[in-house]
ZAKESE-87619 format. One record per residue (C-alpha): x, y, z. Coordinates in steps of 0.2 Angstrom, whole numbers, plus 5000, padded with zeros to 4 digits. Example, Ala and Ser with C-alpha at 12.3 -4.5 7.8 and 13.67 -1.06 7.14 Angstrom:
BEGIN
506249785039 506849955036 
***
This chain:
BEGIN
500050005000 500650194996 500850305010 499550425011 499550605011 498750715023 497150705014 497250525010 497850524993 499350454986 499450554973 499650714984 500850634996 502350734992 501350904989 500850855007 502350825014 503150985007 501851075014 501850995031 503751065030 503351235028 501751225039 502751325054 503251445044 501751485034 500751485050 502051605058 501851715042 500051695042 499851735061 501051885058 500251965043 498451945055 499452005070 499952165058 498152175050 497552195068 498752315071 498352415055 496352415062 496552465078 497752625073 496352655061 495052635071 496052755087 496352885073 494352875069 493952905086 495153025091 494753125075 492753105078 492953175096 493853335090 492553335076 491353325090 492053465102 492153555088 490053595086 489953575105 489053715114 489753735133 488553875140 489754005151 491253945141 491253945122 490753845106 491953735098 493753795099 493053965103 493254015122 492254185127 493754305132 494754225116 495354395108 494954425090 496654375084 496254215092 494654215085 495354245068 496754105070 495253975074 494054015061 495054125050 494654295043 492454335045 491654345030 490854525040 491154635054 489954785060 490254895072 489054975086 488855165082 489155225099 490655135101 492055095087 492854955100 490954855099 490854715085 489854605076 490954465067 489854355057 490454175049 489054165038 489554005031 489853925049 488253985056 489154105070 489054275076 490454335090 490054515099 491654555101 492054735112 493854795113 494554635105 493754515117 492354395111 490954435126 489554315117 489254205104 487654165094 487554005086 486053985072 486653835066 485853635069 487353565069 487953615084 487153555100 487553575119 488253395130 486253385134 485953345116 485153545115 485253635100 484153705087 482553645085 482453585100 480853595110 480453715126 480153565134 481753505130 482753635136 481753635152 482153455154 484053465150 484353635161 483053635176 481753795177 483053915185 482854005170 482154205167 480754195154 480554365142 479254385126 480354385110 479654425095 479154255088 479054155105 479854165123 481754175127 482654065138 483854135148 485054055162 486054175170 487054065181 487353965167 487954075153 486454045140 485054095130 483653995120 482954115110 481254005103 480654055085 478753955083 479153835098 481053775092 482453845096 482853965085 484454005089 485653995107 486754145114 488454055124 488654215136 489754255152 488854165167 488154275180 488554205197 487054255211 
***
């Protein structure tokens, strides 16, 4: 009787048996090139993450503190270095030190008084506060996030939100959220 090859065939004996004297070696290779595969995808997958929380922070709202990489009390040049040069600045009659920069295209407004950013109103829906509050979001929504330690005023096209202590404003267009003013806290 013929010697048999690993998969009881004669005829494959010696394709077997050269197989068999490579097996370590292709395993080795085989477990190093899935070791480096796994390596590949879990750099990638860190890179995603990291890159996904910085895109993240970056249309966070933090009421009292800023939004995105913008920090009330940032000076303009700061301002200008973060979001580059605004599409349009206005300035207060009464005072040539009070501005308006607006970044149309990001959906931001910065009042900015003697090169300091004092508030900034965000009118765009893709930024949203750690609450998950942004705009479109209901009154009940805002009241459920933030608590009803808020002073309520009329605004033209439905109440505003304020929380002092906080450092923000819901202004409400037709029961939404309209848009939301990030401004210095007011401690009691």
């Amino acid at each position: 009787w013929p010697i048999l090859g690993r998969f009881g065939c004669a005829s494959c004996f010696r394709r077997c048996e050269r197989m068999r004297l490579t097996d370590g070696f292709i395993s080795n290779g085989v477990l190093l090139m899935n070791a480096m595969r796994w390596a590949v995808l879990v750099l990638v997958v860190m890179l995603a993450l990291a890159t996904g929380a910085r895109a993240q922070s970056d249309f966070l709202i933090a009421p009292g503190e800023g939004v995105g990489p913008v920090k009330l009390g940032d000076s303009g040049t700061q301002l200008s270095a973060l979001l580059g040069k605004p599409e349009l600045v206005g300035t207060a009659r009464e005072n040539a030190n009070d501005h308006t920069w607006q970044y149309y295209k990001r959906k931001l407004a910065f009042h900015v008084l003697n090169n300091i950013v004092l508030n900034i109103i965000v009118y765009s829906n893709s930024y949203h506060t750690s609450k998950g509050i942004g705009l479109g979001s209901s009154l009940s929504d805002v009241e459920s996030a933030y608590g009803s330690d808020f002073k309520k005023t009329d605004g033209k096209y439905g109440p505003d939100l304020v929380y002092p202590a906080l450092g923000v404003r819901f202004v409400f267009v037709h029961d939404q959220v309209g848009f939301i003013e990030v401004r210095l806290p007011v401690k009691k």
